[in-house]
C-alpha positions as a printed NumPy array, in Angstrom:
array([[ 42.825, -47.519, -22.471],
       [ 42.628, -45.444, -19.369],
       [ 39.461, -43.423, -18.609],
       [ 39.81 , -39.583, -19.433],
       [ 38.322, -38.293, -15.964],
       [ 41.252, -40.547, -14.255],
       [ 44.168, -39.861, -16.197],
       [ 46.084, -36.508, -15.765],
       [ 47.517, -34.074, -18.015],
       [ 51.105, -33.751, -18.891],
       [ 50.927, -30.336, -16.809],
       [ 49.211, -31.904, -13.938],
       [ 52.003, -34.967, -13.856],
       [ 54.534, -31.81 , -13.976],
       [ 52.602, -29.996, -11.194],
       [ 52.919, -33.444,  -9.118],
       [ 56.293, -34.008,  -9.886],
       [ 57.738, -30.278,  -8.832],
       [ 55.868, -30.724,  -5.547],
       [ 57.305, -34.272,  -4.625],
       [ 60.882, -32.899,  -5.123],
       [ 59.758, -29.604,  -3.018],
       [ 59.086, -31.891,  -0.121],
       [ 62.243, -33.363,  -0.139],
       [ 63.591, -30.198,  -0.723],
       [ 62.202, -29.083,   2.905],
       [ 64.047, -31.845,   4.496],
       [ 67.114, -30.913,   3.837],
       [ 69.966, -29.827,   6.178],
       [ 69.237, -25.898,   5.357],
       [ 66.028, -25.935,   3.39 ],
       [ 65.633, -21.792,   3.833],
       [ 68.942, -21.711,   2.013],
       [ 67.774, -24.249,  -0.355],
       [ 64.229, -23.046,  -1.097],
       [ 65.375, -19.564,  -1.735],
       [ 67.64 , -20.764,  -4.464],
       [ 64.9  , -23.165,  -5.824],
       [ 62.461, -20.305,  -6.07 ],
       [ 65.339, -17.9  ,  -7.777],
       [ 66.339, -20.452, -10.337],
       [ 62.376, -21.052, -11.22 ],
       [ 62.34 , -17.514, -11.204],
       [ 65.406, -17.37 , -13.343],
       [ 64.183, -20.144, -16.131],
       [ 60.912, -18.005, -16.883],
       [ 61.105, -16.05 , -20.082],
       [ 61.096, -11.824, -20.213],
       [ 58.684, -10.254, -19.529],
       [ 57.689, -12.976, -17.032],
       [ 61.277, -12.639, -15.397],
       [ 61.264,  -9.46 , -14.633],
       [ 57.727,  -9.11 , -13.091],
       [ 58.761, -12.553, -10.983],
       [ 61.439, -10.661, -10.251],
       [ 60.059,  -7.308,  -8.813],
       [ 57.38 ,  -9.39 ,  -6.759],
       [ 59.643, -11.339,  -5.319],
       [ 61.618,  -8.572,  -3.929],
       [ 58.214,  -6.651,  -3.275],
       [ 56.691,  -9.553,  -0.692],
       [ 59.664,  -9.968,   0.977],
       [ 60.397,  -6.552,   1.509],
       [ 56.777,  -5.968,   2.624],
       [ 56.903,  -9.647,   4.793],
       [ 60.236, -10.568,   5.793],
       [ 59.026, -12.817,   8.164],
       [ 58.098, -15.056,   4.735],
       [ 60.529, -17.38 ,   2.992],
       [ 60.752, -17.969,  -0.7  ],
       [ 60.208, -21.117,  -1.827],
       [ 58.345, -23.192,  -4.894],
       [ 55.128, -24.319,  -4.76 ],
       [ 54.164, -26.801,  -7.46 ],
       [ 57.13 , -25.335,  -9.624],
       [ 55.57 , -21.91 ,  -8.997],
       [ 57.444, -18.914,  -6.81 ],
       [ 55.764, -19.207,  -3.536],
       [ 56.42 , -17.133,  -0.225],
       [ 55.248, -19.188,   2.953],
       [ 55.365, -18.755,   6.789],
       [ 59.095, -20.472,   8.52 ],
       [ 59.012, -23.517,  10.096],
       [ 57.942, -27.105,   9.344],
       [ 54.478, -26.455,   8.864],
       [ 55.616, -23.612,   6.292],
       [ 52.009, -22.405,   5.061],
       [ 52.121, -20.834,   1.569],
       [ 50.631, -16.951,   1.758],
       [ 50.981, -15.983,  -1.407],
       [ 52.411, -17.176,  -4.774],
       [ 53.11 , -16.279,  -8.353],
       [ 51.963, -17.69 , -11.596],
       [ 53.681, -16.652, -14.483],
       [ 51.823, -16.052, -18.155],
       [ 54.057, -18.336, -20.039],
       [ 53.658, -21.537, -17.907],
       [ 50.124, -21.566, -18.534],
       [ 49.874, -20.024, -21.814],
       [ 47.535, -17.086, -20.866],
       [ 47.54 , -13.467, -20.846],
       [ 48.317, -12.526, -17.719],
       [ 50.079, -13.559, -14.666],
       [ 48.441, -14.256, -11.367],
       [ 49.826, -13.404,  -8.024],
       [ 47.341, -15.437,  -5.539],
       [ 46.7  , -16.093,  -1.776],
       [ 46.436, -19.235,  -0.01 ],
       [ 43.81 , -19.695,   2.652],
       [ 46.675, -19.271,   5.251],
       [ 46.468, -15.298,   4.161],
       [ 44.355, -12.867,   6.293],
       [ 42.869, -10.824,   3.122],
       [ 38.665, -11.648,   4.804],
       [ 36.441,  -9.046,   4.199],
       [ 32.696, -10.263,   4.879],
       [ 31.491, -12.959,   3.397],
       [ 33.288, -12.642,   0.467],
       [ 37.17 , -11.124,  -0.987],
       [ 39.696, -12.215,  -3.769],
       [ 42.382, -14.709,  -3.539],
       [ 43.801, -13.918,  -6.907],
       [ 44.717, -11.24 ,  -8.633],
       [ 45.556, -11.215, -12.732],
       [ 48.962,  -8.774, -13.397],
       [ 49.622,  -7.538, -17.13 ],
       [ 52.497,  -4.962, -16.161],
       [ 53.728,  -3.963, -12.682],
       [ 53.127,   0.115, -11.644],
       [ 54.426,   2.142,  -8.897],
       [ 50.805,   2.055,  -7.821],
       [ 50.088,  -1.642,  -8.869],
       [ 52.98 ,  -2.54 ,  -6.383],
       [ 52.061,  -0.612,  -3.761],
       [ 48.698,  -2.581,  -3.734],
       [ 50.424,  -5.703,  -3.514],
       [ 52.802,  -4.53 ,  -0.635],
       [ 49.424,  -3.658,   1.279],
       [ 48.119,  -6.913,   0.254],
       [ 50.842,  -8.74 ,   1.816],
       [ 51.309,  -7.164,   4.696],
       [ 47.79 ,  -7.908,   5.019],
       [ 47.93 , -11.044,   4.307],
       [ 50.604, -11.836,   7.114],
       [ 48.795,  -9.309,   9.667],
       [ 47.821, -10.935,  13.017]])
């Protein structure tokens, strides 16, 4: 029997699995054209009300960054710098796929959010406001500011 602090979870072998076929996915021919329709259809399989807020942030960080593609990022909806070396700014993590209350739209290291010593890298998101989303377009540009 294997040892429970080796073996991983049926979410974690998921997790692992998504991101080996998103590196192959970046190899393709067109992998902008590619990732943008791999992040759409993840986007696409969530269930309401998780759609429609992946939805409105999607269209919210690339209107604010449009210098970011779409992509996934271990099955999630992520928005990364072009290129290669495409480094994930921000992402979104929707209620249902983790069973919690809330969704989460995070920031990778790779986003300029420092204040001090010490800022957030995650936010939680019940419901999406005209306020709400204007904190998140300011938050991404941010986040992409040089």
């Amino acid at each position: 029997m294997a040892d429970k602090k080796t073996t991983f979870s049926a979410a974690e072998r998921e997790a692992m699995r998504e991101r080996a076929r998103e590196l192959k996915l970046a190899k393709s021919a067109d992998s902008v054209a590619a990732n943008l329709a791999d992040c759409l259809a993840k986007i696409k399989d969530m269930p309401e009300p998780d759609r429609a807020i992946a939805t409105r942030i999607h269209d919210i960080v690339l209107k604010a960054a449009p210098e970011l593609v779409a992509k996934t990022w271990y099955g999630m909806p992520a928005y990364a710098t072009p290129g290669k070396e495409g480094k994930v700014i921000c992402f979104f993590q929707n209620a249902a796929k983790f069973k919690v209350r809330f969704h989460t739209l995070g920031f990778s290291e790779w986003a300029k959010l420092d204040d001090g010593a010490m800022w957030p890298t995650s936010y939680a998101l019940t419901k999406l406001t005209p306020k709400i989303e204007a904190q998140i377009k300011a938050l991404v540009k941010q986040a992409v500011s040089n």
